[in-house]
VMD Tcl script that builds the backbone (N, CA, C; Angstrom):
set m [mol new atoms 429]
animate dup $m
set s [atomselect $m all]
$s set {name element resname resid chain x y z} {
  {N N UNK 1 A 0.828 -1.197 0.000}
  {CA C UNK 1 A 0.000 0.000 0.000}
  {C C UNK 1 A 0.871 1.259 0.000}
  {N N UNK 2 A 2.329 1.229 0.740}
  {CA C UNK 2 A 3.304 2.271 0.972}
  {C C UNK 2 A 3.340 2.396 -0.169}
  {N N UNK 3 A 3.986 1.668 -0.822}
  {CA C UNK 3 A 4.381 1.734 -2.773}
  {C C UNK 3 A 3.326 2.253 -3.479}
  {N N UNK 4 A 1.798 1.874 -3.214}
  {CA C UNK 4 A 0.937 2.365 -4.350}
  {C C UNK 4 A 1.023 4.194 -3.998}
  {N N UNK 5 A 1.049 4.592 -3.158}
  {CA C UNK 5 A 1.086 5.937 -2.865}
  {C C UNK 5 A 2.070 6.619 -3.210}
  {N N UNK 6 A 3.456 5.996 -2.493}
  {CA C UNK 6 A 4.616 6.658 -3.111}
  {C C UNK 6 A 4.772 6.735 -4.846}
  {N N UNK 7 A 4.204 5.680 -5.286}
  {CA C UNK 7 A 4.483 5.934 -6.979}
  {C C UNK 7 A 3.097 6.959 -7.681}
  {N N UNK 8 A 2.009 6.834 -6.348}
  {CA C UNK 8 A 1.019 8.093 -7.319}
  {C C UNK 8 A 1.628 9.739 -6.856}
  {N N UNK 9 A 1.990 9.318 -5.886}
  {CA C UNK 9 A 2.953 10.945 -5.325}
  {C C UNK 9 A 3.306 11.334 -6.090}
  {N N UNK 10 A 4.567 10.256 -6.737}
  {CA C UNK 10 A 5.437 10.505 -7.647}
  {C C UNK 10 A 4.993 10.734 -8.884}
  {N N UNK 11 A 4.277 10.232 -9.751}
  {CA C UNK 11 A 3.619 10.937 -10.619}
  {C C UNK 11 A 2.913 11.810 -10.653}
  {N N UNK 12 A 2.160 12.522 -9.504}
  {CA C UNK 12 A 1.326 14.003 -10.147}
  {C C UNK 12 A 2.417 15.083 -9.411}
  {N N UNK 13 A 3.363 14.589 -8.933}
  {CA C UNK 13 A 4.402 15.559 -8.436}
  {C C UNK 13 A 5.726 15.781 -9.889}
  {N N UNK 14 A 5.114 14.469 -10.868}
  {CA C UNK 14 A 6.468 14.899 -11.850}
  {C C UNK 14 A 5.721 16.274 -12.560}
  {N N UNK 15 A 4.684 16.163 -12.957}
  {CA C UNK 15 A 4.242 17.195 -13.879}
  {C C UNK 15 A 4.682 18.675 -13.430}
  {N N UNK 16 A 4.911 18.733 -11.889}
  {CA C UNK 16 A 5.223 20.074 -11.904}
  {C C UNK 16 A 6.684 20.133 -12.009}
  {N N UNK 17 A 7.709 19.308 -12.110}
  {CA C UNK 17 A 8.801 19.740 -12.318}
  {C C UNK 17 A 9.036 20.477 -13.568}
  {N N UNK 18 A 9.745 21.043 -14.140}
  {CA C UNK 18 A 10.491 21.678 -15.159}
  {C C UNK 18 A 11.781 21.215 -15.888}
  {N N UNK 19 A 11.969 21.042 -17.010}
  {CA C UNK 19 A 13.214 20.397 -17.656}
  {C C UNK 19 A 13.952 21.405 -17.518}
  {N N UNK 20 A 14.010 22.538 -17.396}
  {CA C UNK 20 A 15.045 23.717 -17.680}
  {C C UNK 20 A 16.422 23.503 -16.361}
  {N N UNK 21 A 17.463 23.436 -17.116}
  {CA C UNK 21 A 18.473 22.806 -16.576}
  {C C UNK 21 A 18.963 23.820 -15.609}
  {N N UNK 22 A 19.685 24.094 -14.216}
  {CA C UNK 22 A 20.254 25.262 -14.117}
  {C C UNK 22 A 21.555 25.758 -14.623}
  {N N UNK 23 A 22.123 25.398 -15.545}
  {CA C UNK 23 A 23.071 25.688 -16.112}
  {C C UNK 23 A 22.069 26.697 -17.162}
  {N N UNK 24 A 21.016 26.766 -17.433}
  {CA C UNK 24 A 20.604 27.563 -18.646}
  {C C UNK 24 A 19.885 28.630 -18.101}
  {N N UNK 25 A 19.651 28.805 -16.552}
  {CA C UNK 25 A 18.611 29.832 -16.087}
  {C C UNK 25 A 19.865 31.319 -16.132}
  {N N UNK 26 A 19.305 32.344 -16.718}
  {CA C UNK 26 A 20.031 33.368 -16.710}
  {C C UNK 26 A 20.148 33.878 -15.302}
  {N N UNK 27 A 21.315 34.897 -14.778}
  {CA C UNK 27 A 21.770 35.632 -13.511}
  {C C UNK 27 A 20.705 36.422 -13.580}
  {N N UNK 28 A 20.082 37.334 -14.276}
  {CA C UNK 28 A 19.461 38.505 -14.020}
  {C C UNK 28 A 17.955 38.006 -14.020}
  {N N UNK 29 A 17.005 38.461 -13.030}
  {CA C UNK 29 A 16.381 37.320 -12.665}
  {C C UNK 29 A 14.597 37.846 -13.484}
  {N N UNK 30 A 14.764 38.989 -13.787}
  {CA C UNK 30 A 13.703 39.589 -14.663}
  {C C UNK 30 A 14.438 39.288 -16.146}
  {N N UNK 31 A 15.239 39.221 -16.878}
  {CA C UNK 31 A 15.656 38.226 -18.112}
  {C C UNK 31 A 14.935 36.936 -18.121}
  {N N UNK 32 A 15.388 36.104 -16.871}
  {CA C UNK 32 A 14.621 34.739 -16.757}
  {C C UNK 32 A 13.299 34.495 -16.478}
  {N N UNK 33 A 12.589 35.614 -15.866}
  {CA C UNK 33 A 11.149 35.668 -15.786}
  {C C UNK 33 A 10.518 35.557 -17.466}
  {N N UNK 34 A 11.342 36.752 -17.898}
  {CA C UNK 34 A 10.872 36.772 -19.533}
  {C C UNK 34 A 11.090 35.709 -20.396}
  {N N UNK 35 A 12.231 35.156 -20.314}
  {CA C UNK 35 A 12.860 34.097 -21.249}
  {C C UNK 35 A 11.305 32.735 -20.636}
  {N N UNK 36 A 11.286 32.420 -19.398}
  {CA C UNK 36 A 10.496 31.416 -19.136}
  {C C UNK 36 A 9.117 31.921 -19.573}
  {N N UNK 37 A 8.354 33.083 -19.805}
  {CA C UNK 37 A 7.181 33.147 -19.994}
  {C C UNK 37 A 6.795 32.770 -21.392}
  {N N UNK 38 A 8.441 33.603 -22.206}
  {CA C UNK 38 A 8.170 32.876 -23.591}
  {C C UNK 38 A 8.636 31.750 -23.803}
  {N N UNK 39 A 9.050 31.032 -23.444}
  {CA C UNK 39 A 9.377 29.234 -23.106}
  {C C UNK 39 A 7.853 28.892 -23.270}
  {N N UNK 40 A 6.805 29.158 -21.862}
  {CA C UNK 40 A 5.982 28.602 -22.577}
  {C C UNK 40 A 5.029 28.329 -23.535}
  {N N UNK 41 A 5.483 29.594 -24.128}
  {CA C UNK 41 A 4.261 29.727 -25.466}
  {C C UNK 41 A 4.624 28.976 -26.679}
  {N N UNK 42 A 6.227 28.624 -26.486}
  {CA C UNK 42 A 6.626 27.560 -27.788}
  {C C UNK 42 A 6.727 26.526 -27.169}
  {N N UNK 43 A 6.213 25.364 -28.516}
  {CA C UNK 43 A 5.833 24.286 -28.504}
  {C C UNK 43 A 7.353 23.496 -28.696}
  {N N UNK 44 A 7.759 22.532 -27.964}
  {CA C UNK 44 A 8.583 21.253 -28.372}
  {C C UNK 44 A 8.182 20.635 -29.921}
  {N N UNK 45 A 8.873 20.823 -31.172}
  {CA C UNK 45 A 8.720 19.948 -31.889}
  {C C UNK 45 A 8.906 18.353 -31.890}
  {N N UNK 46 A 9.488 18.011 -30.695}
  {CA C UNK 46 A 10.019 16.638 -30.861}
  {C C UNK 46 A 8.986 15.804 -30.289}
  {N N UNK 47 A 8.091 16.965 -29.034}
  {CA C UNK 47 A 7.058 16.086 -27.561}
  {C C UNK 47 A 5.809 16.530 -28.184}
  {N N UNK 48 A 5.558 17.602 -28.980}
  {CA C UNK 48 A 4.314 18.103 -29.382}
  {C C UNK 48 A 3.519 18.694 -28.586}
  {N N UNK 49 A 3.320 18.096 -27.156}
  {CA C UNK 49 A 2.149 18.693 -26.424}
  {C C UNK 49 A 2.877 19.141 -25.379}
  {N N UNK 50 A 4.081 19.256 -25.584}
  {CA C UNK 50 A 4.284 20.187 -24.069}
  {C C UNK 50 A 5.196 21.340 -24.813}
  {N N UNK 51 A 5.194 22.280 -23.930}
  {CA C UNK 51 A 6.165 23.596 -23.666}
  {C C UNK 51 A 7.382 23.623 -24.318}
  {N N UNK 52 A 8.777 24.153 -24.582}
  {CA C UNK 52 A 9.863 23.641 -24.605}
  {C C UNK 52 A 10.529 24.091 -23.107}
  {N N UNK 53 A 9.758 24.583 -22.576}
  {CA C UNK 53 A 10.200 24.494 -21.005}
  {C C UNK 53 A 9.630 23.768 -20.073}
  {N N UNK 54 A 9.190 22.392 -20.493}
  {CA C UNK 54 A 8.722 21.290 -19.645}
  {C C UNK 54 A 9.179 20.102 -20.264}
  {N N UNK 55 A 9.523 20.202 -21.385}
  {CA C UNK 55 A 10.207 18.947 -22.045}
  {C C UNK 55 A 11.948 19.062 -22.225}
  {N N UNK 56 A 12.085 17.342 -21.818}
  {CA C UNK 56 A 13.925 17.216 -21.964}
  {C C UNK 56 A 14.371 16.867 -22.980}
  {N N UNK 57 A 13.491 17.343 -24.265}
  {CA C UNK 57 A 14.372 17.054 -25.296}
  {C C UNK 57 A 15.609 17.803 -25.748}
  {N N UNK 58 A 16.504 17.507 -26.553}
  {CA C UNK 58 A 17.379 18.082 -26.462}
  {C C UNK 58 A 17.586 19.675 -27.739}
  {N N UNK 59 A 16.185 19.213 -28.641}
  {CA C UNK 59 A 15.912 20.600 -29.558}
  {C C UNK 59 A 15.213 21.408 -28.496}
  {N N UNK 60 A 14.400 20.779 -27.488}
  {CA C UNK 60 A 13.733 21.957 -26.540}
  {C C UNK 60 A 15.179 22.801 -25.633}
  {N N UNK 61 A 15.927 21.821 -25.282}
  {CA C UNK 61 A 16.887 22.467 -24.936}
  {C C UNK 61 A 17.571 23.626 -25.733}
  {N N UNK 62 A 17.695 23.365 -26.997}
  {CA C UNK 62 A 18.348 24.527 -27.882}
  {C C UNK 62 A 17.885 25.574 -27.983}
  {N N UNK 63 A 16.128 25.355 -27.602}
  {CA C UNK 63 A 15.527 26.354 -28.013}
  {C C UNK 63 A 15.485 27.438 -26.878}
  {N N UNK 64 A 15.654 26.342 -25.762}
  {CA C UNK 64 A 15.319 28.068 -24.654}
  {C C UNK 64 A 16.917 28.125 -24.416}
  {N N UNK 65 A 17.840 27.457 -24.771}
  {CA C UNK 65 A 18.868 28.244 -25.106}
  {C C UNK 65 A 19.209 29.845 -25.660}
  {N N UNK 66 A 18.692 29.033 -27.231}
  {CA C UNK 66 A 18.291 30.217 -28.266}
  {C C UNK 66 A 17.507 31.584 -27.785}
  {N N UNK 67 A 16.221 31.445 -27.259}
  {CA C UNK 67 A 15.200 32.016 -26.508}
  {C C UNK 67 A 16.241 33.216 -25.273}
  {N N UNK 68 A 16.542 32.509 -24.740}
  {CA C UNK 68 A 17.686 33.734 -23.712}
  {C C UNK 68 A 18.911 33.718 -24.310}
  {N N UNK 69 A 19.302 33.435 -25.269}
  {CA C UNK 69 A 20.422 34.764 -25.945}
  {C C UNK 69 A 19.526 35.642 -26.665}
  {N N UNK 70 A 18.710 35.438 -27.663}
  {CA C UNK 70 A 18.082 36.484 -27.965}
  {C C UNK 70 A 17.777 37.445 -27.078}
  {N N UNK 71 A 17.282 36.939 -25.602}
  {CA C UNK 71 A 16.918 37.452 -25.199}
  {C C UNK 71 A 18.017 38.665 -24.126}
  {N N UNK 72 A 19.096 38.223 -24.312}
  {CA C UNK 72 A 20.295 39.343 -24.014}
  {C C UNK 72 A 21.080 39.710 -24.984}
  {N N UNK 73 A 20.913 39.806 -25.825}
  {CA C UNK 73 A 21.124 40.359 -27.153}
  {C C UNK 73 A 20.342 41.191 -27.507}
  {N N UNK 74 A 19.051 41.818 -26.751}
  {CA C UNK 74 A 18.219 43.381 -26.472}
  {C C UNK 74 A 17.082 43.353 -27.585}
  {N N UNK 75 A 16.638 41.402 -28.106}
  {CA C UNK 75 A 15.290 41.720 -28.139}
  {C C UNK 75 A 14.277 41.449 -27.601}
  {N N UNK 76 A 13.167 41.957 -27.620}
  {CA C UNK 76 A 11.752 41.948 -27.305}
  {C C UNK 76 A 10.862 40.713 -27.518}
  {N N UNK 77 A 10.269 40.615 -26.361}
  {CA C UNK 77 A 9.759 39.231 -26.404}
  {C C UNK 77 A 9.287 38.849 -27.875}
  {N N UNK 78 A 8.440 39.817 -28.583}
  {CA C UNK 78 A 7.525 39.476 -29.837}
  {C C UNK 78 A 8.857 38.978 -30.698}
  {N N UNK 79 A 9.653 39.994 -30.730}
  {CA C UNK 79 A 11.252 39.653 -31.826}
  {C C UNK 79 A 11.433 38.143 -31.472}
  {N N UNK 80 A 11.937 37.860 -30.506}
  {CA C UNK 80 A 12.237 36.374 -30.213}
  {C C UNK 80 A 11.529 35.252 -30.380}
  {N N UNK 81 A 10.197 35.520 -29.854}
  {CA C UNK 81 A 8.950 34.325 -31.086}
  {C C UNK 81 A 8.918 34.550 -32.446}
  {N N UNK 82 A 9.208 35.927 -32.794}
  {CA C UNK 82 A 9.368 36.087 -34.272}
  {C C UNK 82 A 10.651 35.554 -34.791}
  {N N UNK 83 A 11.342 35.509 -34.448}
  {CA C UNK 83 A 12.592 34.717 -34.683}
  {C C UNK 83 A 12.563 32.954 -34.687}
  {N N UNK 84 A 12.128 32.678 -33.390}
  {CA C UNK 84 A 11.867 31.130 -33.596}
  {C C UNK 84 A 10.703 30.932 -34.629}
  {N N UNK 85 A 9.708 31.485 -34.760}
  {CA C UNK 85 A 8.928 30.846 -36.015}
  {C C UNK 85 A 9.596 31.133 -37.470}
  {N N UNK 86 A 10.515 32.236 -37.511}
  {CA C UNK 86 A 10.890 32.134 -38.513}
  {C C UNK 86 A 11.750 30.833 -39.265}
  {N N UNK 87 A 12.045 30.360 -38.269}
  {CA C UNK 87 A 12.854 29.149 -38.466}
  {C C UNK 87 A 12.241 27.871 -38.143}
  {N N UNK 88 A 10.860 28.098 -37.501}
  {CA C UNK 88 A 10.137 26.405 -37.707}
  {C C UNK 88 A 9.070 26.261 -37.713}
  {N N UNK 89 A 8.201 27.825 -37.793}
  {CA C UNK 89 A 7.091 27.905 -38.490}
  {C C UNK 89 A 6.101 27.844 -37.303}
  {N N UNK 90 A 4.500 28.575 -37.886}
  {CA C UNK 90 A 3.556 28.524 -36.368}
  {C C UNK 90 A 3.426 27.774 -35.975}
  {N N UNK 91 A 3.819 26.078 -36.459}
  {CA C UNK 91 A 3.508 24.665 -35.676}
  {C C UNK 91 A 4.226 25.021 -33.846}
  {N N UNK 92 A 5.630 25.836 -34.107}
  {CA C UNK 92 A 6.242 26.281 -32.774}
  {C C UNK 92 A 5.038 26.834 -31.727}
  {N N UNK 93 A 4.426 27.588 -32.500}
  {CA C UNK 93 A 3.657 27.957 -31.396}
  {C C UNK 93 A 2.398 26.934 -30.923}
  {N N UNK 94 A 2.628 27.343 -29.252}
  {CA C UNK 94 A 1.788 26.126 -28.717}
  {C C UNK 94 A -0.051 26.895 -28.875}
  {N N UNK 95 A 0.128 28.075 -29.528}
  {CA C UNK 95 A -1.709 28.639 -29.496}
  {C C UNK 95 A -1.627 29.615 -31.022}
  {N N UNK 96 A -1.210 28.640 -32.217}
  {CA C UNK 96 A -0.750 29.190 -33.928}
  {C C UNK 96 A -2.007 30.592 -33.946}
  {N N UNK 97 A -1.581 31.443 -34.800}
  {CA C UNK 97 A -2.852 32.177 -35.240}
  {C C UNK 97 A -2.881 31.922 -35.955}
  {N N UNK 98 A -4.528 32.518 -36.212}
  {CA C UNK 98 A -5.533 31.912 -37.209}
  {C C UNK 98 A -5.116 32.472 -38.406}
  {N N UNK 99 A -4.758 31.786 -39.591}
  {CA C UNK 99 A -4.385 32.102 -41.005}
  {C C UNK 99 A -4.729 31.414 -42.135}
  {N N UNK 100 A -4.347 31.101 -43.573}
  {CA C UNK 100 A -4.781 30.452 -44.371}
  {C C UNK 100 A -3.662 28.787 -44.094}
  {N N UNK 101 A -2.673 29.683 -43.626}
  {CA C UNK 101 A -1.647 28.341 -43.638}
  {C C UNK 101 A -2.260 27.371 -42.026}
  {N N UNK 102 A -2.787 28.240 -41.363}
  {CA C UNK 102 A -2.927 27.147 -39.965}
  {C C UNK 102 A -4.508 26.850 -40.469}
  {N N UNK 103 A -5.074 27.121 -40.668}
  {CA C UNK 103 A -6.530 26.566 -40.855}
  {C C UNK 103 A -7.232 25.280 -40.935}
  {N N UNK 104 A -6.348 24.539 -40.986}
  {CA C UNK 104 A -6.499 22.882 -40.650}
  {C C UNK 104 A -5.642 22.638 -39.334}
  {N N UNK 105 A -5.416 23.308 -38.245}
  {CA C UNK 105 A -4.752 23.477 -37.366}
  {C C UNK 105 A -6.164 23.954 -36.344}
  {N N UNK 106 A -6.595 24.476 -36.960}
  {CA C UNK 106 A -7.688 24.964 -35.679}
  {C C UNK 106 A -9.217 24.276 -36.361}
  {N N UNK 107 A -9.661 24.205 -37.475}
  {CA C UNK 107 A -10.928 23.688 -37.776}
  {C C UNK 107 A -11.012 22.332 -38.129}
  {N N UNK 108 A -9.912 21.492 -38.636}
  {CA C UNK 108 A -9.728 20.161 -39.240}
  {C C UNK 108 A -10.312 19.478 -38.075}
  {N N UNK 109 A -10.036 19.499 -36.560}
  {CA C UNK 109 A -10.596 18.625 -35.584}
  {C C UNK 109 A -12.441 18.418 -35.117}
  {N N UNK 110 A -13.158 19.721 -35.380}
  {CA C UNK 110 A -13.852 20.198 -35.476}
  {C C UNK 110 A -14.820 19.610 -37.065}
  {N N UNK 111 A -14.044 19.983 -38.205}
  {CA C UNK 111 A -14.645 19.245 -38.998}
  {C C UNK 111 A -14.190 17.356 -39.396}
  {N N UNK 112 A -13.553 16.728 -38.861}
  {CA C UNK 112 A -13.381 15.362 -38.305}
  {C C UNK 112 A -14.325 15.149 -37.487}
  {N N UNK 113 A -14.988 15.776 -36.229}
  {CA C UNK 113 A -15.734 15.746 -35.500}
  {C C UNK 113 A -17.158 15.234 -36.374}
  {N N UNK 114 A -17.455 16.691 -37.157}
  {CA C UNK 114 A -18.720 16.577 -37.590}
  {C C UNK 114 A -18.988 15.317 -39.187}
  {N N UNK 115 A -18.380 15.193 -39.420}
  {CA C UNK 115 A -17.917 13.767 -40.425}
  {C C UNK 115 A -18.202 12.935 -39.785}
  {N N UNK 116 A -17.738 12.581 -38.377}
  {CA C UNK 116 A -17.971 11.655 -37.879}
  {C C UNK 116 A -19.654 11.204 -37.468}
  {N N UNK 117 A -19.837 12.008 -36.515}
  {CA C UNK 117 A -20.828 12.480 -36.745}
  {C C UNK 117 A -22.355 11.930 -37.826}
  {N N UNK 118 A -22.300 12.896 -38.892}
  {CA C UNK 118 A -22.873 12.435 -40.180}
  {C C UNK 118 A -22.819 11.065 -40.421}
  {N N UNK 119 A -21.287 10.245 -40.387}
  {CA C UNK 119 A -21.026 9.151 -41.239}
  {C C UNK 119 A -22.759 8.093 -39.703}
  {N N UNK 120 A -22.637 8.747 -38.747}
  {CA C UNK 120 A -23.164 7.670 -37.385}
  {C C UNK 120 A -24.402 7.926 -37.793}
  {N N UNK 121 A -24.807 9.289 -38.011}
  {CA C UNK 121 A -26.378 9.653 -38.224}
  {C C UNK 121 A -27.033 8.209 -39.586}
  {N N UNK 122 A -25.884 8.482 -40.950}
  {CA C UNK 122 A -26.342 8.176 -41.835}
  {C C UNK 122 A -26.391 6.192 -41.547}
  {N N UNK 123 A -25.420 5.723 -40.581}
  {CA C UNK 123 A -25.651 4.392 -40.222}
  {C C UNK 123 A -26.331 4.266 -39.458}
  {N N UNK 124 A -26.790 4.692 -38.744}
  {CA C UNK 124 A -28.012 4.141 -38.088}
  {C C UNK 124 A -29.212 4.165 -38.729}
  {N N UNK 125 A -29.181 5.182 -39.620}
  {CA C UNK 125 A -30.651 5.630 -40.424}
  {C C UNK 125 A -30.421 4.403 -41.271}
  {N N UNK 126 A -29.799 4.169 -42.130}
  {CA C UNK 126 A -29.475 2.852 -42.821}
  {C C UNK 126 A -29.910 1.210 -41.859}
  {N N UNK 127 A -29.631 1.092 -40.482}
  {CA C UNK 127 A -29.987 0.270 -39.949}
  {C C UNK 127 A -31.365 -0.220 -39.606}
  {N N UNK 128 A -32.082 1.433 -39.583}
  {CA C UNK 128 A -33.591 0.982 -38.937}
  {C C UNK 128 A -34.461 0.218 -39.875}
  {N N UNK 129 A -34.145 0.149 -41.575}
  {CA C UNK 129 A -34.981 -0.316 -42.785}
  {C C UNK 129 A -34.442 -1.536 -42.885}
  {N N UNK 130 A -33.244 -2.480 -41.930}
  {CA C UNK 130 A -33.381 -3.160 -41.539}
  {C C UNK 130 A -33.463 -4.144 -40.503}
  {N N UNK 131 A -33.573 -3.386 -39.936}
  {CA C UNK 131 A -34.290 -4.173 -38.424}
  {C C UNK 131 A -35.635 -4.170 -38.854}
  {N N UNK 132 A -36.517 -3.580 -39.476}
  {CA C UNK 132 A -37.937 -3.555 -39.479}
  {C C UNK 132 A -38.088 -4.613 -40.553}
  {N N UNK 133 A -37.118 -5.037 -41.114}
  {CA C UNK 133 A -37.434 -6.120 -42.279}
  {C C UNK 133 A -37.149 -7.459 -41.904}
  {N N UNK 134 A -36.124 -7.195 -41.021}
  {CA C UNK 134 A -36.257 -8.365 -39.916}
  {C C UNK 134 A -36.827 -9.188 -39.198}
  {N N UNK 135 A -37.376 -8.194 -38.486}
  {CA C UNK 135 A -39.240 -8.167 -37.618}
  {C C UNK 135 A -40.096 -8.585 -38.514}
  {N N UNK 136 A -40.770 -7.924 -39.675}
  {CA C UNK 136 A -41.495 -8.228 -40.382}
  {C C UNK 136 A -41.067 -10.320 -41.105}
  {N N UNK 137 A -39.857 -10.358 -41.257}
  {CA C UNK 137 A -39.852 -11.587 -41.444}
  {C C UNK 137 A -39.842 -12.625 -40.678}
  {N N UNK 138 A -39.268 -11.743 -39.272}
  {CA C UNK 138 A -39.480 -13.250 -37.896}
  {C C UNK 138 A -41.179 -13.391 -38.051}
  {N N UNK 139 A -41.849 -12.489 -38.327}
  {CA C UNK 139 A -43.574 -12.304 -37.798}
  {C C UNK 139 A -44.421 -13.512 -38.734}
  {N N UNK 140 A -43.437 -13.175 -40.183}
  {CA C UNK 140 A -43.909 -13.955 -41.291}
  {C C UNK 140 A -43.775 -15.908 -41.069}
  {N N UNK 141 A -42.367 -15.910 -40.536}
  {CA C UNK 141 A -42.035 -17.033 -40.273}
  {C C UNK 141 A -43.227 -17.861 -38.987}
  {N N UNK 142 A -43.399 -17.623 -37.974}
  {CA C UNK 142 A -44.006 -17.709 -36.828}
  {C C UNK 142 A -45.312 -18.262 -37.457}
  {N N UNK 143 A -46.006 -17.456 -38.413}
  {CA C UNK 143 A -47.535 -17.219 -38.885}
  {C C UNK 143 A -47.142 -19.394 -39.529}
}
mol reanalyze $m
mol bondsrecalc $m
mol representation Tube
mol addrep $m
């Protein structure tokens, strides 16, 4: 019973850790406030659904590398997301704006949804003409 607890501890206690190494947290401690806020708005290409400041991959690593030199090199938060997408595109960002190029990025799930959907409406409607022909033939048989 000790063990089942200690290992659920241990898992909802990993999520709050952070991959960010301290070898990469900057001295000046409003730099690192900034560098981590925009950490989390880019996405890990390698983990997909997390941060690149919650994942240990090692491109997430480059990136908030990248992320705080830019960011002491005197640009502005927007410059520095503008910089990483320039080089891997709005997929980086973990919340893309809405454009012609992301547009299957924000509606494709939504219209998958409703496909689905349709395809269930149109099978079941297909099912009821035979179940009733069914019935009608158990009724026939019986007679």
């Amino acid at each position: 019973m000790k063990f089942l607890i200690l290992s659920i501890t241990l898992l909802l206690s990993s999520n709050f850790v952070h991959a960010v190494d301290p070898g990469e947290i900057l001295k000046d401690s409003s730099l690192e406030i900034r560098a981590r806020a925009i950490s989390k708005d880019l996405r890990c290409v390698v983990c997909q659904n997390q941060s690149i400041d919650d994942s240990d991959a090692e491109l997430a690593r480059d990136l908030r590398i990248l992320v705080r030199d830019r960011i002491l090199e005197g640009d502005s938060d927007q410059a520095v997301i503008d910089y990483v997408v320039s080089r891997y595109g709005d997929f980086v960002l973990l919340n893309p704006p809405v454009k012609g190029v992301t547009f299957v990025l924000w509606f494709g799930p939504i219209v998958i949804t409703l496909i689905g959907f349709i395809c269930l409406i149109l099978f079941f409607r297909r099912q009821k003409p035979l179940i009733q022909d069914l019935k009608k033939n158990n009724a026939e048989v019986k007679k």
